[in-house]
Every structure is written in structure tokens, then in C-alpha cells.
Residue, then its C-alpha position, 0 to 999 in steps of 0.5 A: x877251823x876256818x883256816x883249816x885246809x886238808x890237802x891232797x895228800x890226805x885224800x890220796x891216803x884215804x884212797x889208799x886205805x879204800x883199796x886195802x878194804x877192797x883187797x881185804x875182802x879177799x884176803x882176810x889178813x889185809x883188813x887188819x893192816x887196812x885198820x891200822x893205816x887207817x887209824x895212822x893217817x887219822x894221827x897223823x893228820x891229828x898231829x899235823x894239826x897240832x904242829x900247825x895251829x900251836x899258837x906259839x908258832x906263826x908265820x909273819x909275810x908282807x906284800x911290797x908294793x911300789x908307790x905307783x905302777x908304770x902303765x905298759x911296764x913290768x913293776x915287780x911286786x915283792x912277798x916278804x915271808x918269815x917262818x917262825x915254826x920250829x921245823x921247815x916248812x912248804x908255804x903256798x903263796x896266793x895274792x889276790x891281785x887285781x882283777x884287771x891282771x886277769x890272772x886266775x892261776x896265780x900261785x907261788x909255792x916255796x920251802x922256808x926252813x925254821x927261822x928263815x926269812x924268804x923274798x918272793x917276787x912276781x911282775x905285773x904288767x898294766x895295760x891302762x892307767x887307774x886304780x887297782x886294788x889289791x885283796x888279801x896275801x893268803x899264805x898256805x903253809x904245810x908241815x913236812x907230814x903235808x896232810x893238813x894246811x893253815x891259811x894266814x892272811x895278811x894285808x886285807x886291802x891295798x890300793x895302786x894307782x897306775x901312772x903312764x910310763x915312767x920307769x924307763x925314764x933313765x933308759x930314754x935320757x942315756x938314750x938321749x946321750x947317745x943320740x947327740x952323738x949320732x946326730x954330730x954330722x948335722x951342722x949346728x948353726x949358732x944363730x944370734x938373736x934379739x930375745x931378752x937373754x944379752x949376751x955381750x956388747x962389741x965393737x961394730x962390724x959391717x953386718x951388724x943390725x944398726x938397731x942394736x946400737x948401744x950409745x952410752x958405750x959408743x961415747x965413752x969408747x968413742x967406737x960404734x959398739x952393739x949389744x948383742x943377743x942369743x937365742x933363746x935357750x929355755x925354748x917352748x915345747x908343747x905336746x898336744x895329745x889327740x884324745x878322739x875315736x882314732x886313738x881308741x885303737x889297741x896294739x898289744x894291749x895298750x890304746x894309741x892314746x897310752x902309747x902316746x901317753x907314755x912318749x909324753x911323759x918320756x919328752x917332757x923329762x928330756x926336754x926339762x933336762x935339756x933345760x927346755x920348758x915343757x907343756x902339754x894339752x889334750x883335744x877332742x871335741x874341746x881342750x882340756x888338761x892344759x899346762x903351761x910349758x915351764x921348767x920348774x922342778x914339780x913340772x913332770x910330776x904337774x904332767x904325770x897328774x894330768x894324764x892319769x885320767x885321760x880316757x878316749x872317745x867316740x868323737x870325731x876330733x875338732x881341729x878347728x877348735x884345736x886351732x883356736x885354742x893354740x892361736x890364742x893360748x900359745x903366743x911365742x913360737x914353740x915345737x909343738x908335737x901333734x900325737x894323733x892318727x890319720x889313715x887316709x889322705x881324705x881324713x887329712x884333708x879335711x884338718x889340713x887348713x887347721x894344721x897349716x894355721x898352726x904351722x904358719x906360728x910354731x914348728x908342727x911336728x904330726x906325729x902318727x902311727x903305722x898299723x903292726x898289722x899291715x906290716x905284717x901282711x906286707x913282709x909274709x910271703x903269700x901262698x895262696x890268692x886270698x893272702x896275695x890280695x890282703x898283701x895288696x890291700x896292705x900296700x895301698x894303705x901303706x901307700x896312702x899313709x906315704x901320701x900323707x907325708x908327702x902333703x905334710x912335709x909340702x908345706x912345712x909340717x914335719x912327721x914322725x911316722x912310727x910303730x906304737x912301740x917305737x914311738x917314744x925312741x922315735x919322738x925323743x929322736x926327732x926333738x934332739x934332731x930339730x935342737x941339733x939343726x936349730x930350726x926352732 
């Protein structure tokens, strides 16, 4: 019985039958009408009953999940459901999804005929990375008489881990096709080099490094000839994620550290494509979660681990630290791209002589964010004075974080300044543009 559930329907009939009592006391002859609808409605439901719980028939549904959800994504979740009852019947779908959804009113409601199988489908949209799990699939269903209804429930326990962004990994790599070509204006320089990778031995030409002299060929061709060399091609990139108080702020939904989160793991499956080795490390009052820039075929799945759990803090970030740590730790020339925050010049200043000692050995790219909501007060058109001064005040932080770039880019650290949901076009965009310029 604990699966027997009466519907409004049956309530709504009983309602009926009260109003026939009602009008029977005026009308004698009603109340042996209101008699024999009420002994109807009590068959009826009898009857409803009988068709539902016979233990022949059944109802047979699954949940099908993903392996993992994709942190700021949609990840569809499908409900398989097959009616093996002799007759149509309407089913009421009720998951019990996780409580970080917030989603109180979720309910799916559908007919199946007899014998049918029927896909059910809903998208859930993560906002933080974790755990989330899953109670039971309750399926309510309702036979064509609709007074009564038999709950089943499947799947009691299933649990979900929540990885930063991956499902649009394919969109960002023919994004990245693409942007090659919008990037053909910019002249690329072959540079020779004098790394490990040899190319080829030829013959001298004034110009050439006489240090590269190769004398064993010079006396069996008896011409000077040189080795020569090209550069690197499986260059260094390495992503460092400031983990501090600033990157607590939230923008539809997600934090700053998850959006760059997500543009990591974006990167690095370009930069793996493209043949680069990718690493990463994260920073606040100390490094932690490091990995070597490699390009080995568990190199993505290696950082999709270690950013499951990165979480932000109240501390202020210690760039000195983070100076060290690099100086020591990354010891060839490498792109390295600095995902944090700065809001004003000030707070720049204080980390600007750390980030100068990073940029005097590897290639800086400061890659911080502009604030969705100045820049919505920028572009409103004011009406009144209150809405005119928040305009001002808008513009001077916007004016302040200019400044910013300006200081940066005055000795030799590029920026990308962005919207949080933009960030991973705009990151990808930049790596293709310094590869197509050889700056590293």
C-alpha cells in the first residue's frame, strides 16, 4: 500500500458527489443519483486499482547518466521507460536530482502506449565542481481511468563527479582551425636555432655561426659545411591559476577561479594538439597541484585530475613565493599564462617586481578579467543623477584597469583582458597568435 497514491481526480470526484448530497436535500430524487455515483467512483477506483497493482504488469525505467558532468555546461541526462501494461498509460517522471541543482519542481509527465519504450530527456547545468549525487527515479504512473496511481522507483543511489569544462573541447579545436587562418596577415619568421633537434648539414655562407662547423664533413667534402639546427618545436606552456580571495568573485554562477579552470583545460588540449607540451600549477599562500609540461597521451586526463579540487581562499596571493617556485621549477624558456585578478593599479604594483622576474626568463602573458557589471553601467544610457554617477564611477575603474595594461606591456608582459565568458576564446586566441609570430 505504500505505493498507492490517490490523485486529484479522485478527490475532484468526491467533491462532485458532496454537491449532489447538497442539492438532494432539495430535491429528494438527487440522492439516489448521488448514491449511485458515489458507489461508482468507490468501483472505479477499485478497479484502477486492480489494473495497477497486478503483479503481471510493470513498468521497467532507467536513468542514463554521463561518465562525468562538464562544470558550466549543459550535460543532458536521459530516462529510459518501458510500459509492459496491457493498456496506455500516463506516467509522471520524478528524479531526485542533486540538491546543488536547487531544482524543487522538477517533474516530467508523458503518455506511453502498451509495450512501447519511451526517451525522456532534461539538461542539468553545474555550477561547481564535486561530487553530486543522485537519489532515487520515482515513476508515477496512472491508468486511463486516472483515480489511482502506482509509484516505482528505481536506481536508489548514483553518484557524479563534476570535472571542469570538457564538452566543448571539439568546438575550441575547429575554433582553433579557424583562427589560424585569421591569423595569416601576421608574418611568420622561420628562426634557426641551436636546440637538440638537427635539421641538416650544408654548405657555409657568410652569416653562418662558425660555432656550428661541422669538420668531419668539412675534410671529406673539403668545403667548410655546418650543422644546422631549428627550433624547438614541443615548446613549454604552462598555465598558472591564482587560487586567492580575488578569484572568489562569482559571474553567472561560476567563480573567476572556474572560469579559469575551464579555459585550462581548453589550452591544454590545444596546446597538446598543436603538438606543445602543456603544465600547470596553481598558487596562493603557496604552489601546489603542479605538473610538469609534457605531451604524453594521459597528459589532459593528468590535468583534468588535478583541477577537480581546486577550491579558492581568503588569502591574499603571495607572488613572491610564486617567483621562487617558477625560478626554480621551470628552468628552459616557456609561455607561461598568469590567470588571476587585479582591480586596481595599486594592487598591481605591489606584485609588479615579481612579475618582472618572471618575464625577464619565460614569455608572461597576465591574463585577468573585466567586471560584467561595469560594463553594463558604462553602455546604460543614464536618466537620472544617481545612475550618472555610477557611470562615472564605472569609467574610472575601467580607466584604472587601461592603466594596468599600459604598466604591463611597459616592460614586456603581454595581457589578455577579458569578459569571464569569453575567456577561453580569447586565451586560446592569444597562444595561436604568439606561435604564428614566434615570439617563444
Amino acid at each position: 500500500m505504500k505505493n498507492l497514491y490517490i490523485n486529484t481526480r479522485f478527490f475532484f470526484t468526491l467533491i462532485g458527489v458532496g454537491i449532489l448530497y447538497v442539492f438532494a436535500f432539495f430535491f429528494p430524487f438527487l440522492m439516489w443519483v448521488a448514491h449511485i455515483v458515489l458507489l461508482l467512483c468507490f468501483l472505479a477506483a477499485m478497479v484502477d486499482y486492480l489494473l495497477l497493482f497486478n503483479p503481471k504488469d510493470t513498468v521497467l525505467a532507467q536513468r542514463i547518466l554521463p561518465e562525468k558532468l562538464s562544470n558550466g555546461d549543459e550535460n543532458p541526462v536521459k530516462v529510459d521507460v518501458k510500459n509492459n501494461y496491457g493498456f496506455k498509460i500516463n506516467v509522471k517522471i520524478i528524479d531526485e536530482i542533486p540538491f546543488q541543482f536547487q531544482k524543487r519542481d522538477f517533474v516530467i509527465s508523458k503518455q506511453i502506449d502498451s509495450g512501447k519504450n519511451t526517451y525522456f530527456q532534461y539538461i542539468l547545468e553545474p555550477k561547481e565542481r564535486g561530487e553530486y549525487s543522485f537519489g532515487s527515479l520515482n515513476i508515477y504512473v496512472e491508468s486511463p481511468i486516472g483515480l489511482v496511481s502506482k509509484r516505482f522507483r528505481f536506481q536508489k543511489d548514483a553518484s557524479l563527479a563534476s570535472y571542469p569544462s570538457f564538452i566543448h573541447l571539439r568546438k575550441y579545436e575547429l575554433m582553433a582551425v579557424q583562427s589560424e587562418f585569421l591569423l595569416g596577415g601576421i608574418k611568420k619568421i622561420r628562426k634557426l636555432g641551436h636546440t637538440m633537434e638537427f635539421e641538416q648539414i650544408k654548405e657555409y655562407v657568410p652569416g653562418d655561426d662558425i660555432r656550428t662547423i661541422n669538420w668531419k664533413a668539412t675534410s671529406k667534402t673539403n668545403r667548410l659545411m655546418v650543422n644546422q639546427f631549428q627550433d624547438e618545436k614541443s615548446q613549454r606552456i604552462f598555465m598558472l591559476i591564482d587560487t586567492g580571495r580575488t578569484m572568489k568573485m562569482p559571474f553567472k554562477g561560476l567563480s573567476l577561479l572556474d572560469y579559469s579552470i575551464n579555459a585550462t583545460m581548453a589550452l591544454s588540449h590545444i596546446i597538446l594538439k598543436k603538438g606543445d607540451r602543456a603544465g600547470m600549477m596553481t598558487f596562493s599562500k603557496k604552489t601546489e597541484n603542479k605538473i610538469a609540461a609534457e605531451n604524453k597521451s594521459g597528459q589532459l586526463k593528468k590535468i583534468s585530475e588535478a583541477l577537480y579540487n581546486i577550491n579558492t581562499n581568503f588569502f591574499e596571493s603571495d607572488f613572491n613565493r610564486l617567483y621562487q617556485d617558477v625560478k626554480y621549477s621551470i628552468n628552459q624558456r616557456s609561455l607561461i599564462l598568469l590567470f588571476t585578478n587585479f582591480e586596481t593599479l595599486d594592487g598591481l604594483n605591489r606584485q609588479l617586481k615579481y612579475l618582472r622576474g618572471i618575464a625577464k626568463n619565460h614569455l608572461l602573458v597576465v591574463v585577468f578579467f573585466k567586471n560584467a557589471e561595469l560594463q553594463t553601467l558604462i553602455h546604460q544610457n543614464p536618466e537620472s543623477m544617481q545612475e550618472i554617477y555610477d557611470e562615472i564611477i564605472a569609467e574610472k575603474f575601467e580607466f584604472e584597469k587601461k592603466l594596468i595594461i599600459q604598466e604591463l606591456r611597459k616592460y614586456g608582459i603581454y595581457t589578455v583582458y577579458t569578459l569571464p565568458e569569453n575567456l577561453n576564446i580569447d586565451v586560446i586566441n592569444k597562444y595561436l597568435e604568439i606561435k604564428a609570430r614566434g615570439i617563444l
